[in-house]
N, C-alpha and C positions, 0 to 999 in steps of 0.2 A: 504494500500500500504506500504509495505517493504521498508525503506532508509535505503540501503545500500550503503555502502561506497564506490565512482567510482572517488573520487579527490584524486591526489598523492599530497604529499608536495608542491612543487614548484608550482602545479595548485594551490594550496590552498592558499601559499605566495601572488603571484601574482593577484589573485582576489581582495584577503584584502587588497591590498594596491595600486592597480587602482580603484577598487571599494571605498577607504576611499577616495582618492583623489577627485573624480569625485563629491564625495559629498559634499566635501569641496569647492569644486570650486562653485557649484551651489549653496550652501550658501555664498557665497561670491559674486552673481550674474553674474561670470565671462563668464558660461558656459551655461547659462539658466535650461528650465524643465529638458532635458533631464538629464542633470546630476545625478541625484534621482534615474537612474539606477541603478547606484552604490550602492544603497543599496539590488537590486538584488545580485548584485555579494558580498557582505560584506554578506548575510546571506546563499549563498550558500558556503563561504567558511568554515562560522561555523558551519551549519551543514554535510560539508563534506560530501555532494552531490551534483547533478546537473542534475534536471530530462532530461535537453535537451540530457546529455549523454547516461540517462539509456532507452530514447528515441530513438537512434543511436546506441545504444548498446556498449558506447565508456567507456573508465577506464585509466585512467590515472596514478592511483596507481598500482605499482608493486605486492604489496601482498594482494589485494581482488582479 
């Protein structure tokens, strides 16, 4: 399977830094399990993709 690139900037921003927080929280036991989502979205922003998108057929970046 091909990752191709379907997160613009701002998608990308905004993952990594709900995504870091969420994690943080949950090691801090504020938020519980679920917060370890966050590391879903911290490694789709580094890889800059999102299969749910390429699922949906969505893109968020302007130039892919």
């Amino acid at each position: 399977m091909q990752l191709t690139r379907n997160l613009g900037n701002l998608d990308r921003m905004a993952r990594l830094v709900i995504g870091a927080l969420l994690v943080v929280l949950a090691l801090f036991g504020t938020i519980g399990v679920w917060g370890w989502v966050g590391l879903i979205l911290v490694a789709t922003a580094f890889m800059n993709f999102c299969p749910i998108y390429r699922i949906l057929g969505m893109k968020t970046c302007s130039d892919c």
